[in-house]
PDB file with one MODEL, atoms N, CA, C and O in Angstrom:
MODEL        1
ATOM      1  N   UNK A   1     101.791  84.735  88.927  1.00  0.00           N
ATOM      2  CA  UNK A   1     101.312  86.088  89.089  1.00  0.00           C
ATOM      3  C   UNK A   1      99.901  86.039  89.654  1.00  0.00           C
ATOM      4  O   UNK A   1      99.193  85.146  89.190  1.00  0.00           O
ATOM      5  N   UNK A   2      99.485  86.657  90.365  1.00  0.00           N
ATOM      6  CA  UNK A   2      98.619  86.994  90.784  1.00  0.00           C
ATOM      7  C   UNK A   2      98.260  88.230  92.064  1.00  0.00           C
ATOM      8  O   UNK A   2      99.200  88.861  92.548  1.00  0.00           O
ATOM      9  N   UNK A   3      97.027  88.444  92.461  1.00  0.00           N
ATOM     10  CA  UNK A   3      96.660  89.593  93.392  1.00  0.00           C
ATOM     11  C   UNK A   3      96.100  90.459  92.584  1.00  0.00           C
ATOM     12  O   UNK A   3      96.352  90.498  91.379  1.00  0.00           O
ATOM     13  N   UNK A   4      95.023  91.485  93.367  1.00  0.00           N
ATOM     14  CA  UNK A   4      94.812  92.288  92.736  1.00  0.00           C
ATOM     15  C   UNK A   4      95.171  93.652  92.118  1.00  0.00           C
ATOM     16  O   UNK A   4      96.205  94.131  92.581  1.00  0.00           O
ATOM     17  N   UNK A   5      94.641  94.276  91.314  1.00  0.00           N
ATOM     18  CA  UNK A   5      95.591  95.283  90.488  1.00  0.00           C
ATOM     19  C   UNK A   5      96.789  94.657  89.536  1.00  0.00           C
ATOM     20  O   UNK A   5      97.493  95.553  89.069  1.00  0.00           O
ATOM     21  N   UNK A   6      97.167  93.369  89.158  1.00  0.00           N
ATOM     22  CA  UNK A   6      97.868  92.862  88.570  1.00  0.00           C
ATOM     23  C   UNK A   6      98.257  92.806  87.506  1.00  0.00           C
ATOM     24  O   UNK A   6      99.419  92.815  87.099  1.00  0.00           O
ATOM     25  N   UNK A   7      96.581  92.694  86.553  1.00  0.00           N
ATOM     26  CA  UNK A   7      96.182  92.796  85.316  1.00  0.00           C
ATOM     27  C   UNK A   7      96.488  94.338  84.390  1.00  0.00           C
ATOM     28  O   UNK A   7      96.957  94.629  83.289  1.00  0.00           O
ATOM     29  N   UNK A   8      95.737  95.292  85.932  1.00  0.00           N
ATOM     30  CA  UNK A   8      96.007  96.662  85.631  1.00  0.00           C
ATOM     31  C   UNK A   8      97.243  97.365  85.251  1.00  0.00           C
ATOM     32  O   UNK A   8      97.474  98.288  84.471  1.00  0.00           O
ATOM     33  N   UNK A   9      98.040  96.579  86.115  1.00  0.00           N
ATOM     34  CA  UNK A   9      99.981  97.371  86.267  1.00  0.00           C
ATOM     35  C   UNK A   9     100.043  96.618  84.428  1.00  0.00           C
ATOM     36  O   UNK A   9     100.035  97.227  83.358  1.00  0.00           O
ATOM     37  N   UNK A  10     100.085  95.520  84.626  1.00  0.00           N
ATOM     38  CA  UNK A  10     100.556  94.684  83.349  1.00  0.00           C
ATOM     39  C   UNK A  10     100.101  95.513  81.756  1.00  0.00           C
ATOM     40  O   UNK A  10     100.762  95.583  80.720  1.00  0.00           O
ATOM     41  N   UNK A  11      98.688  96.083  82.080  1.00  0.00           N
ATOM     42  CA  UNK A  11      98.031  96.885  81.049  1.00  0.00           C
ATOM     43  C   UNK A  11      98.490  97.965  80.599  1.00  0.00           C
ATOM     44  O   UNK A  11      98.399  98.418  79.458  1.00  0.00           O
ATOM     45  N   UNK A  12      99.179  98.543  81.839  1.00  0.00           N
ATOM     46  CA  UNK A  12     100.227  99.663  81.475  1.00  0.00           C
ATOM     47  C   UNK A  12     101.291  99.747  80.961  1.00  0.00           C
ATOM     48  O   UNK A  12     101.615 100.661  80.202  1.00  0.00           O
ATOM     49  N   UNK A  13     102.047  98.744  81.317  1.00  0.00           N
ATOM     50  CA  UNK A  13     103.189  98.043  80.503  1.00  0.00           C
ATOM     51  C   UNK A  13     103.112  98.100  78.746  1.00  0.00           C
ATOM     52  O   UNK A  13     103.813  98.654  77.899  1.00  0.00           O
ATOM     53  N   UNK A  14     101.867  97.215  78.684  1.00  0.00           N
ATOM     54  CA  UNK A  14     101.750  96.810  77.364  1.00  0.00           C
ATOM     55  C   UNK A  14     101.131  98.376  76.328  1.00  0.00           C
ATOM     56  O   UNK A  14     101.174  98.670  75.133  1.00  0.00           O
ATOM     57  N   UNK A  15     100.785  98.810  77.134  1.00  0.00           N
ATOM     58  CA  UNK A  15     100.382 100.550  76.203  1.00  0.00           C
ATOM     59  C   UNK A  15     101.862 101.052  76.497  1.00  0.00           C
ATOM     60  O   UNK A  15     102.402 101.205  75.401  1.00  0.00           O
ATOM     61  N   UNK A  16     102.638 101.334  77.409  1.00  0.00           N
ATOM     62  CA  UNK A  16     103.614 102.174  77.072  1.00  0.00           C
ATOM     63  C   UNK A  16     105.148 101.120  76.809  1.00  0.00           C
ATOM     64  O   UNK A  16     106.096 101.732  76.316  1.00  0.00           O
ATOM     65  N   UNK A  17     105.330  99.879  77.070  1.00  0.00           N
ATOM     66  CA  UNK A  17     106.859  99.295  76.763  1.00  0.00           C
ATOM     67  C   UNK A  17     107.671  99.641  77.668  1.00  0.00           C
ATOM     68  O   UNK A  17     108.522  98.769  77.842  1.00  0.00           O
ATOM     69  N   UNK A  18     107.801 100.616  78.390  1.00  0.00           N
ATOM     70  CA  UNK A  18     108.695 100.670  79.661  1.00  0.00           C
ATOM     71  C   UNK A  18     108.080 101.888  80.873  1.00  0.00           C
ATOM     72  O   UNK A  18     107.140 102.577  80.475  1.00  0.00           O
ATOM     73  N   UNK A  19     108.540 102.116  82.151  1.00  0.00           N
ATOM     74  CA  UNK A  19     107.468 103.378  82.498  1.00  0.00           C
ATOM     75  C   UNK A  19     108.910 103.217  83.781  1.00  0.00           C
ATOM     76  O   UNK A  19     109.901 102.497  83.900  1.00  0.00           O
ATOM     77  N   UNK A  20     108.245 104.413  84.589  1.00  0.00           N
ATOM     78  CA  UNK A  20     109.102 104.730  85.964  1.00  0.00           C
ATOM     79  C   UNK A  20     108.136 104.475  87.179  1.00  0.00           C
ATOM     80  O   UNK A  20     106.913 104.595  87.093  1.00  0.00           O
ATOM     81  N   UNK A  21     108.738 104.150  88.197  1.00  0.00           N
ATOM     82  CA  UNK A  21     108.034 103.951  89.190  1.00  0.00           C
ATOM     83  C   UNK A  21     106.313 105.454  89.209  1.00  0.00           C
ATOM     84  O   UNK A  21     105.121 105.259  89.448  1.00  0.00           O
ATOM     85  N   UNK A  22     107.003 106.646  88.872  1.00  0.00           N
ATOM     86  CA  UNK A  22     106.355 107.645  89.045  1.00  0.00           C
ATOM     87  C   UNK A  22     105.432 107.454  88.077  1.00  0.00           C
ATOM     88  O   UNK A  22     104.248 107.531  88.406  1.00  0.00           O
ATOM     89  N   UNK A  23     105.715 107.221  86.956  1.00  0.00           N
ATOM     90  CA  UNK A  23     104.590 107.502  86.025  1.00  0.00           C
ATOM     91  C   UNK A  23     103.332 106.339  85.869  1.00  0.00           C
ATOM     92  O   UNK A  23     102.202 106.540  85.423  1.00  0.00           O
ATOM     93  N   UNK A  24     103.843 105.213  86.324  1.00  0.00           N
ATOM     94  CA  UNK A  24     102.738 104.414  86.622  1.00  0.00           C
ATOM     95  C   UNK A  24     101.766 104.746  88.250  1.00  0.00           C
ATOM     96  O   UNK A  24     100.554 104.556  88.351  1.00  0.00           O
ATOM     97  N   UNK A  25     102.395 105.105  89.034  1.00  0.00           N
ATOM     98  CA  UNK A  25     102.014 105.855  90.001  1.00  0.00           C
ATOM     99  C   UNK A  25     100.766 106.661  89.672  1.00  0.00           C
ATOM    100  O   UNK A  25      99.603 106.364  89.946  1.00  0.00           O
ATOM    101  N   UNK A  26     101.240 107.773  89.011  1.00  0.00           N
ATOM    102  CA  UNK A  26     100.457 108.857  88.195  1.00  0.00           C
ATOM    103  C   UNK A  26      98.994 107.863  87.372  1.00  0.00           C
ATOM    104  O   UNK A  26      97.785 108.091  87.406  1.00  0.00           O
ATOM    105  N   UNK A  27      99.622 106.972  86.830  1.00  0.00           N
ATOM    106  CA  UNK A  27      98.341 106.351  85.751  1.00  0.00           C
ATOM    107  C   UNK A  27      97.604 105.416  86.527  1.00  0.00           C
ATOM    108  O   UNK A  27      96.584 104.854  86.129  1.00  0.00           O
ATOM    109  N   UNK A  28      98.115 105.262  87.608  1.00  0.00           N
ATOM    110  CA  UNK A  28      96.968 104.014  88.406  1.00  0.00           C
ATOM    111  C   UNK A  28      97.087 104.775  89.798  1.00  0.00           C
ATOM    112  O   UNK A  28      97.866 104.371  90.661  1.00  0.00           O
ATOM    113  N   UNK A  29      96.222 105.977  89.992  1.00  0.00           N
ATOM    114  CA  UNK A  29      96.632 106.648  91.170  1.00  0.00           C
ATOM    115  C   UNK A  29      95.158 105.754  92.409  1.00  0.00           C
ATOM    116  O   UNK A  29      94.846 106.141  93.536  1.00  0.00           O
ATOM    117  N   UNK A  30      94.781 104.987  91.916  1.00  0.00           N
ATOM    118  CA  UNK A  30      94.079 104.240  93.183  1.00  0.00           C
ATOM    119  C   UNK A  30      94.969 103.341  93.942  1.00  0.00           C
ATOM    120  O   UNK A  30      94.652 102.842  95.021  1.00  0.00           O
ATOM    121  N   UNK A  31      95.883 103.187  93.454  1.00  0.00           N
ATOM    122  CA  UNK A  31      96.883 102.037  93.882  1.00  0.00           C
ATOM    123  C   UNK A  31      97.750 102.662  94.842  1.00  0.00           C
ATOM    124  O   UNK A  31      98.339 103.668  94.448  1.00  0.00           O
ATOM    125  N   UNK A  32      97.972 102.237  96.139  1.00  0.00           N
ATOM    126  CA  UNK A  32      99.067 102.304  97.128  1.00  0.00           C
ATOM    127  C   UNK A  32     100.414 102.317  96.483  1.00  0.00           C
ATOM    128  O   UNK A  32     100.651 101.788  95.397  1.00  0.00           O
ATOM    129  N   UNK A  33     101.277 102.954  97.218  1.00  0.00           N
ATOM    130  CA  UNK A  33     102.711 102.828  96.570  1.00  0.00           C
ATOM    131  C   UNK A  33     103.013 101.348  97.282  1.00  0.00           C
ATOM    132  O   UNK A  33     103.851 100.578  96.813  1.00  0.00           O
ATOM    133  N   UNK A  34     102.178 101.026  98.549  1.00  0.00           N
ATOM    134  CA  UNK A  34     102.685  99.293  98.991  1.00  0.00           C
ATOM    135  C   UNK A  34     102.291  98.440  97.954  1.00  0.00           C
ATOM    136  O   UNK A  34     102.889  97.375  97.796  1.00  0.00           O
ATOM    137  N   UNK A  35     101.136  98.846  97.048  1.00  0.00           N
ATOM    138  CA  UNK A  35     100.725  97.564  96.337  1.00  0.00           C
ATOM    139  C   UNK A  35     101.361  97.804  95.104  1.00  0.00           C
ATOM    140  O   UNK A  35     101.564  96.821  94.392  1.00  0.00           O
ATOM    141  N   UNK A  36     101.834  99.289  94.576  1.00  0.00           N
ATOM    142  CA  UNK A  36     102.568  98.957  93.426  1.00  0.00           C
ATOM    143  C   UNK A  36     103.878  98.260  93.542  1.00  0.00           C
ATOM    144  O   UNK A  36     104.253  97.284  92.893  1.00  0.00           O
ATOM    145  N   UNK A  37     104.267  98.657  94.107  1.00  0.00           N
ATOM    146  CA  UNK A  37     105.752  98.227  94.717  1.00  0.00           C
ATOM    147  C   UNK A  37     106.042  96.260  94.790  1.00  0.00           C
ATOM    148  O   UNK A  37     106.964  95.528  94.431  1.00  0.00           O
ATOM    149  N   UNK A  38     104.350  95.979  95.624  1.00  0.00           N
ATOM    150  CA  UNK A  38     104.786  95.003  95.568  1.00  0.00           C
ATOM    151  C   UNK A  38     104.249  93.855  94.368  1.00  0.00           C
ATOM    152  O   UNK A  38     104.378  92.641  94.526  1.00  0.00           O
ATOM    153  N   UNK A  39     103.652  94.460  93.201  1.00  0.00           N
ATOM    154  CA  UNK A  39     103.522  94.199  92.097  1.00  0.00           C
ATOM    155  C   UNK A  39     104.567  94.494  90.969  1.00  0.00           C
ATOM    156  O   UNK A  39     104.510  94.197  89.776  1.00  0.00           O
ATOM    157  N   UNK A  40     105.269  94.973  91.476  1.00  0.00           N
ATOM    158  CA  UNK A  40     106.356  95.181  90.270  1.00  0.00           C
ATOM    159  C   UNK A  40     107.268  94.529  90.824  1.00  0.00           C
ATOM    160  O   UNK A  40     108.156  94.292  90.005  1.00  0.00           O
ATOM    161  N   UNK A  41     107.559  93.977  92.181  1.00  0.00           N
ATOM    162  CA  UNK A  41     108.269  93.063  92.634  1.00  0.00           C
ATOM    163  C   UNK A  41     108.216  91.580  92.104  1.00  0.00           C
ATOM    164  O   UNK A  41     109.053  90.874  91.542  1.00  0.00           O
ATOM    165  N   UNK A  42     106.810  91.364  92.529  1.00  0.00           N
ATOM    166  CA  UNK A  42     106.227  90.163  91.693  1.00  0.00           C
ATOM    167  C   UNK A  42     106.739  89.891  89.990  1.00  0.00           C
ATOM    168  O   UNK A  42     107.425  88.926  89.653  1.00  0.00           O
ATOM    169  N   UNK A  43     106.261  90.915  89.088  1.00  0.00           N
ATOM    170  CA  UNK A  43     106.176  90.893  88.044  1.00  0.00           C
ATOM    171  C   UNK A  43     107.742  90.780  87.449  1.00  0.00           C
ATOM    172  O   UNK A  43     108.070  90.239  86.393  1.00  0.00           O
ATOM    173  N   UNK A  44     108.627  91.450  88.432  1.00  0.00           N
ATOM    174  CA  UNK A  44     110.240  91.438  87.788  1.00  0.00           C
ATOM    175  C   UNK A  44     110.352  89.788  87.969  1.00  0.00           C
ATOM    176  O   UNK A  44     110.863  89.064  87.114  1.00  0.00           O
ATOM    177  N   UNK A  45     109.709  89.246  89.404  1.00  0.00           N
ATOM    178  CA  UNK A  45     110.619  87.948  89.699  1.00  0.00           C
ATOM    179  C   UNK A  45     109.721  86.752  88.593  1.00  0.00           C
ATOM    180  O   UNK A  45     110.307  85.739  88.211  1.00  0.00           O
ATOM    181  N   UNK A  46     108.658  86.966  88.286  1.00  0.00           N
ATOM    182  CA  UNK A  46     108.101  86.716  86.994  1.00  0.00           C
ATOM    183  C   UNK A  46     108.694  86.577  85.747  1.00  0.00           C
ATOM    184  O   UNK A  46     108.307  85.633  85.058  1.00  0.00           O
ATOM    185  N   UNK A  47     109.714  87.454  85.227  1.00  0.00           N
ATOM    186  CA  UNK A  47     110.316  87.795  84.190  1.00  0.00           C
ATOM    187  C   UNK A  47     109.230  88.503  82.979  1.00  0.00           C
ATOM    188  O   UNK A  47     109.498  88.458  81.778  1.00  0.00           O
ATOM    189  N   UNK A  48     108.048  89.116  83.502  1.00  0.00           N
ATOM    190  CA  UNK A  48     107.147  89.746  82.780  1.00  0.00           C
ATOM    191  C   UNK A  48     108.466  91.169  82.477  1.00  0.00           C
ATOM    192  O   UNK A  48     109.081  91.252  81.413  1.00  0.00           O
ATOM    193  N   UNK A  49     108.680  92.238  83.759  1.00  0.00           N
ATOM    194  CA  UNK A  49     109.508  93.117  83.526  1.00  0.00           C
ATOM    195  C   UNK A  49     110.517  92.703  84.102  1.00  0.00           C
ATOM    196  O   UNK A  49     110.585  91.872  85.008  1.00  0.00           O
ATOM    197  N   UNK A  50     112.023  93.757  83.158  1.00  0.00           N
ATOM    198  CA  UNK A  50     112.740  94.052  83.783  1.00  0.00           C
ATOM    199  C   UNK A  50     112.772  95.054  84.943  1.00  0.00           C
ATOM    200  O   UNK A  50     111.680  95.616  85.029  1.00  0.00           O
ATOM    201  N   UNK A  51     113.828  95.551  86.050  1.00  0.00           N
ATOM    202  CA  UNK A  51     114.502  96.465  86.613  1.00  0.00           C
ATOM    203  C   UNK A  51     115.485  97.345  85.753  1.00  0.00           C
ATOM    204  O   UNK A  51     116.395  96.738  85.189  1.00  0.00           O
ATOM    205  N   UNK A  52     115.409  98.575  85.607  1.00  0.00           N
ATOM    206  CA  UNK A  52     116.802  98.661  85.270  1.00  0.00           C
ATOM    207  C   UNK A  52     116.807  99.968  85.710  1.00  0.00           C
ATOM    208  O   UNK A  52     116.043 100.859  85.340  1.00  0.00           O
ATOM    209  N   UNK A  53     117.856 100.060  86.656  1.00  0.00           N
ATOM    210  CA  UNK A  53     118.683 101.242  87.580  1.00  0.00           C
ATOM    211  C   UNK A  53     119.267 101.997  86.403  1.00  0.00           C
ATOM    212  O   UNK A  53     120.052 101.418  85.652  1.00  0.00           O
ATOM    213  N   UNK A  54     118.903 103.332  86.194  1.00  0.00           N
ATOM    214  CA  UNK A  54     119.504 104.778  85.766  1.00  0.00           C
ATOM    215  C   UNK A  54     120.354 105.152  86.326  1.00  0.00           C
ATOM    216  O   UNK A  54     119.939 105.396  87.459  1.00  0.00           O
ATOM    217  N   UNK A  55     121.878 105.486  86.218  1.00  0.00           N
ATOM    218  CA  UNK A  55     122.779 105.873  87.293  1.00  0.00           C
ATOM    219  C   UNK A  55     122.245 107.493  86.980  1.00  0.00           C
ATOM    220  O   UNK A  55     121.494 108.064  86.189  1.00  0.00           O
ATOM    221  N   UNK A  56     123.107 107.822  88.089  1.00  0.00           N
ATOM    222  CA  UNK A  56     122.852 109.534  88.459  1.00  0.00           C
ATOM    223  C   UNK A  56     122.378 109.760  90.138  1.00  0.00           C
ATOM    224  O   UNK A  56     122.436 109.054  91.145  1.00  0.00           O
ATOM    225  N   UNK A  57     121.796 111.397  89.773  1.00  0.00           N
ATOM    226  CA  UNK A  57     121.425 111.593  91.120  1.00  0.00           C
ATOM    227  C   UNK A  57     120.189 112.405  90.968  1.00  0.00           C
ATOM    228  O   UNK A  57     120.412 113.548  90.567  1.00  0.00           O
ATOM    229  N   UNK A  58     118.674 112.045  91.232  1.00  0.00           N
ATOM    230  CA  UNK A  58     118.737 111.052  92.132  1.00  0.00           C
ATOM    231  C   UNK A  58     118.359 109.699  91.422  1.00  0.00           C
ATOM    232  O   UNK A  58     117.657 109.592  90.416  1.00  0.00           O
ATOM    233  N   UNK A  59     118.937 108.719  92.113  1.00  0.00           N
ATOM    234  CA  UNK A  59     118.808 107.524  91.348  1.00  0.00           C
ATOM    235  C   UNK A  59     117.330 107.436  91.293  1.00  0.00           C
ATOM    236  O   UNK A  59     116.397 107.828  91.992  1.00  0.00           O
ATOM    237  N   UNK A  60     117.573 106.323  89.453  1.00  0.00           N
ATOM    238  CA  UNK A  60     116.046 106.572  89.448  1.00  0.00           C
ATOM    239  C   UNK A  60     115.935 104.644  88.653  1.00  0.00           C
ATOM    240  O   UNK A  60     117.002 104.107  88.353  1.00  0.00           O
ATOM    241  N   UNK A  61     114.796 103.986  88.460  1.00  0.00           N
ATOM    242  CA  UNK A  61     114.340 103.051  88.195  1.00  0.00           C
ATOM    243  C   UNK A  61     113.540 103.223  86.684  1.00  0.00           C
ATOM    244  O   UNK A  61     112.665 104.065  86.481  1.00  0.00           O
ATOM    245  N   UNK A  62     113.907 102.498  85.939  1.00  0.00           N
ATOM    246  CA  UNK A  62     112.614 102.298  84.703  1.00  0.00           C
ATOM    247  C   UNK A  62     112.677 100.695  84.800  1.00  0.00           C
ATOM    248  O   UNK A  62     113.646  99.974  85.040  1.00  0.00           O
ATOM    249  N   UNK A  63     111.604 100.432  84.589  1.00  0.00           N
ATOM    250  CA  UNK A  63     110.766  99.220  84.347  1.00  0.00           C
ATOM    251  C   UNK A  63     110.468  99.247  82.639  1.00  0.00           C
ATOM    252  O   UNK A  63     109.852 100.096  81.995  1.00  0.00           O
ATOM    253  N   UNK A  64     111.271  97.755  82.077  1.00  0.00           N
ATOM    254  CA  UNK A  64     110.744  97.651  80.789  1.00  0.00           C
ATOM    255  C   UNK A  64     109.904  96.206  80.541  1.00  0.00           C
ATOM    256  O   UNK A  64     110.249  95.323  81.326  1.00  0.00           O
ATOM    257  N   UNK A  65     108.928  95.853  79.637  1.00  0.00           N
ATOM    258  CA  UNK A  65     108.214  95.166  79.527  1.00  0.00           C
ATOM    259  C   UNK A  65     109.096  93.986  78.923  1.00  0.00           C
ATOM    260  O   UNK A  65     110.008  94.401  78.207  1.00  0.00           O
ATOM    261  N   UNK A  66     109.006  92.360  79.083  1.00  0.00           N
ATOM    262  CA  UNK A  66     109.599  91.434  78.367  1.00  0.00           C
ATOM    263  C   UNK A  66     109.196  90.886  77.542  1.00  0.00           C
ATOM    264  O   UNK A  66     107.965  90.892  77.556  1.00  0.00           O
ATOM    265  N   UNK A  67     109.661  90.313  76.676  1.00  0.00           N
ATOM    266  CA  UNK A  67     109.337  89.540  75.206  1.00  0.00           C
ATOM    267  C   UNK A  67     108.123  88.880  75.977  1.00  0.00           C
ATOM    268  O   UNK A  67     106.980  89.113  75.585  1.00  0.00           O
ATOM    269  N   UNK A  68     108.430  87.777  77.444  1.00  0.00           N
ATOM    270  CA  UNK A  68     107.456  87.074  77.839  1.00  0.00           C
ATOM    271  C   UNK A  68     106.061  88.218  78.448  1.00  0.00           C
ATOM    272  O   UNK A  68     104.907  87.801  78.359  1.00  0.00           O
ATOM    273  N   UNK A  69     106.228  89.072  78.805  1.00  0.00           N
ATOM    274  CA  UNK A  69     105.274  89.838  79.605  1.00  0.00           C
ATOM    275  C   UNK A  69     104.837  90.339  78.052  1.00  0.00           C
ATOM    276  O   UNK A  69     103.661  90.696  78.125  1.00  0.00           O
ATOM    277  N   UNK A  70     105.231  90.465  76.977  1.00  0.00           N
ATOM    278  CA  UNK A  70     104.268  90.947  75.392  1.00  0.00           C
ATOM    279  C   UNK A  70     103.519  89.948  74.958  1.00  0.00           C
ATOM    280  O   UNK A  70     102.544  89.945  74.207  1.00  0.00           O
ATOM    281  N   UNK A  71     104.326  88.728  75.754  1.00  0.00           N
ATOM    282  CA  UNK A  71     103.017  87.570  75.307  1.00  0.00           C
ATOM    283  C   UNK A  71     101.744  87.445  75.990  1.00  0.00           C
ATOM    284  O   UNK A  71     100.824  86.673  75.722  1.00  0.00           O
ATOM    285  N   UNK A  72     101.822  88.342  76.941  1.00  0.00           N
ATOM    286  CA  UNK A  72      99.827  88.569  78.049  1.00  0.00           C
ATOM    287  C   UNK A  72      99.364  88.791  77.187  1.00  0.00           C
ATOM    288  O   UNK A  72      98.289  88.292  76.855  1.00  0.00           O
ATOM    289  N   UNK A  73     100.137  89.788  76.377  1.00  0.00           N
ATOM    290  CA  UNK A  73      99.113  90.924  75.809  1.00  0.00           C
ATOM    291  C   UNK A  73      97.365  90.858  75.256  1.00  0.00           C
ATOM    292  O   UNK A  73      96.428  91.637  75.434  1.00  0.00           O
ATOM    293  N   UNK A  74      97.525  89.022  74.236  1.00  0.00           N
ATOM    294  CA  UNK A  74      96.240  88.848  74.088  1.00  0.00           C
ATOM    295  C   UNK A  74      95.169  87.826  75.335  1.00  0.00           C
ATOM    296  O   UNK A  74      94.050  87.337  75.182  1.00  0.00           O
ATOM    297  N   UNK A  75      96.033  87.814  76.435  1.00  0.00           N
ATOM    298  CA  UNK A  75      95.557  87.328  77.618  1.00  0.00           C
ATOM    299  C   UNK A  75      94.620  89.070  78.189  1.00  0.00           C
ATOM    300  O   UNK A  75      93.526  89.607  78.364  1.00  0.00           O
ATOM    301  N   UNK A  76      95.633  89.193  78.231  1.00  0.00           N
ATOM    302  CA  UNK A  76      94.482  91.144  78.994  1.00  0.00           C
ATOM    303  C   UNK A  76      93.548  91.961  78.046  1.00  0.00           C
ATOM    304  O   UNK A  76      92.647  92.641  78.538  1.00  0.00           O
ATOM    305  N   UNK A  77      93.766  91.904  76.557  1.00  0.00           N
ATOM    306  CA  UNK A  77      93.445  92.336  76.210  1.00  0.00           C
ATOM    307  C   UNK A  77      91.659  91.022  76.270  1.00  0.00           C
ATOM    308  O   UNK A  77      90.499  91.431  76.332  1.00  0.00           O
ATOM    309  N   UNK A  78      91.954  90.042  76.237  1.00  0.00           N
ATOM    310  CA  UNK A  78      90.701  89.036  76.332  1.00  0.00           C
ATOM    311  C   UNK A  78      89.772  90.063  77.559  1.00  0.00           C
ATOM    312  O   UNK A  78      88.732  90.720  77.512  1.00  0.00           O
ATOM    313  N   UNK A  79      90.712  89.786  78.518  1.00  0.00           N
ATOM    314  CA  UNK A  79      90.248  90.071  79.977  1.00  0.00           C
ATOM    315  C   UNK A  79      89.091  91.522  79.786  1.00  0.00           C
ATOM    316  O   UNK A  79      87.917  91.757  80.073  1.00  0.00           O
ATOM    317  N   UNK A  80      90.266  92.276  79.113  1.00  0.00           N
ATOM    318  CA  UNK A  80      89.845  93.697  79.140  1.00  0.00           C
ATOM    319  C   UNK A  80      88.515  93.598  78.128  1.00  0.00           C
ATOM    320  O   UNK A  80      87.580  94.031  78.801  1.00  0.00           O
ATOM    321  N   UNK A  81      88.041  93.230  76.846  1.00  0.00           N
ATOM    322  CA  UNK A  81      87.153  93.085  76.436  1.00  0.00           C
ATOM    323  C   UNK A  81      86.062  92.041  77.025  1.00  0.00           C
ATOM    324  O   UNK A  81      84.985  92.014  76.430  1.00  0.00           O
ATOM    325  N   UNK A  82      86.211  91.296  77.985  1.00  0.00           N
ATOM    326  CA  UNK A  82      85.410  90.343  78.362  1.00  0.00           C
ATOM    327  C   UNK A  82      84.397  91.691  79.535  1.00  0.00           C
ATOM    328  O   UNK A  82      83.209  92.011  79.529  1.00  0.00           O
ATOM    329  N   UNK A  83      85.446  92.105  80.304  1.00  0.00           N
ATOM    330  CA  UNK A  83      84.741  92.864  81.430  1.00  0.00           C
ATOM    331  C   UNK A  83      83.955  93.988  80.519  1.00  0.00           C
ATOM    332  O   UNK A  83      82.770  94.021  80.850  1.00  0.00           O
ATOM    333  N   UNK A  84      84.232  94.806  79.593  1.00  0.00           N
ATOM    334  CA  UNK A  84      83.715  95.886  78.929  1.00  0.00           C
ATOM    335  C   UNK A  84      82.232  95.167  78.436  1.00  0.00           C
ATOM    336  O   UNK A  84      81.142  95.687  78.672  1.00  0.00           O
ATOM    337  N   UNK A  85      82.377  94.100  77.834  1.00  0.00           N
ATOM    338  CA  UNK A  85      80.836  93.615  77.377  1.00  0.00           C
ATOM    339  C   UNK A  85      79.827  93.309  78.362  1.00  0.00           C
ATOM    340  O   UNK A  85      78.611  93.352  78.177  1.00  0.00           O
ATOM    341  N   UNK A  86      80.575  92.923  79.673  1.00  0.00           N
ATOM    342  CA  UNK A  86      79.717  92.784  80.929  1.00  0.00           C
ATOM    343  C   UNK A  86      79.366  94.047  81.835  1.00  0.00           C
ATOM    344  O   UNK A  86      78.481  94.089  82.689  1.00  0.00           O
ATOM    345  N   UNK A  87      80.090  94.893  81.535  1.00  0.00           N
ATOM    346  CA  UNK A  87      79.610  96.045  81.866  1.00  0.00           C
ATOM    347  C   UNK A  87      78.925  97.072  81.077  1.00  0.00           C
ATOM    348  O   UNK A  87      78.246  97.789  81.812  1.00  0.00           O
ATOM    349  N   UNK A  88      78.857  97.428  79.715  1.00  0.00           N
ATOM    350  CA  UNK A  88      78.149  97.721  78.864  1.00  0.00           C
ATOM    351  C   UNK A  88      76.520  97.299  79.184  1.00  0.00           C
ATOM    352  O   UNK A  88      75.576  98.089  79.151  1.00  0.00           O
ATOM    353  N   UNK A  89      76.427  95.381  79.601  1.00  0.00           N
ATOM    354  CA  UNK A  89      75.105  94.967  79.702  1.00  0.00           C
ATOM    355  C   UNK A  89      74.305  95.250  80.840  1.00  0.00           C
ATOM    356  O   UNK A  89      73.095  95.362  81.037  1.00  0.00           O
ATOM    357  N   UNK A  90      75.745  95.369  81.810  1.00  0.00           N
ATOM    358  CA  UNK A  90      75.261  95.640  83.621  1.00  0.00           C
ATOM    359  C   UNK A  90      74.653  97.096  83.392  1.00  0.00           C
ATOM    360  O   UNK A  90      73.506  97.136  83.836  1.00  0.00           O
ATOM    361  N   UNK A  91      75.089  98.363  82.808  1.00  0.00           N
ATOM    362  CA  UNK A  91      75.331  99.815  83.067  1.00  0.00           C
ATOM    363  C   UNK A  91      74.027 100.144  82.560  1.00  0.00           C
ATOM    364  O   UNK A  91      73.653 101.316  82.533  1.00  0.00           O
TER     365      UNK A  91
ENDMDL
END
């Protein structure tokens, strides 16, 4: 895994357990639909998330988080408190 915004998509995961293309959209609206897209590409072939196709119309996608992608969790959450103390000192 890697690239940027990576950490971010993954962060979302781990606060909500599964999401839709749209609603992570919505929560990381700096992000291109090219770079989400191709971060959740990454992250499925990862085995962080699943895919899983909703039948109906119109077809729709949810993304759920994996046993292995719950194991970041105290990897980002490091991350995420490491940057907050460095910015607290920078600000």
């Amino acid at each position: 895994m890697s690239g940027r915004w990576t950490p971010l998509v993954v962060r979302e995961f781990l606060r909500r357990g599964q999401a839709t293309y749209s609603e992570l959209s919505a929560a990381l609206p700096t992000l291109s639909d090219k770079v989400l897209s191709d971060r959740l590409a990454q992250l499925t072939g990862a085995g962080v998330i699943e895919r899983h196709r909703i039948p109906g119309w119109p077809p729709r996608v949810r993304y759920i988080l994996t046993s292995q992608g719950r194991a970041l969790e105290p990897v980002v959450r490091s991350m995420w408190e490491w940057g907050t103390a460095r910015r607290d000192t920078l600000g």
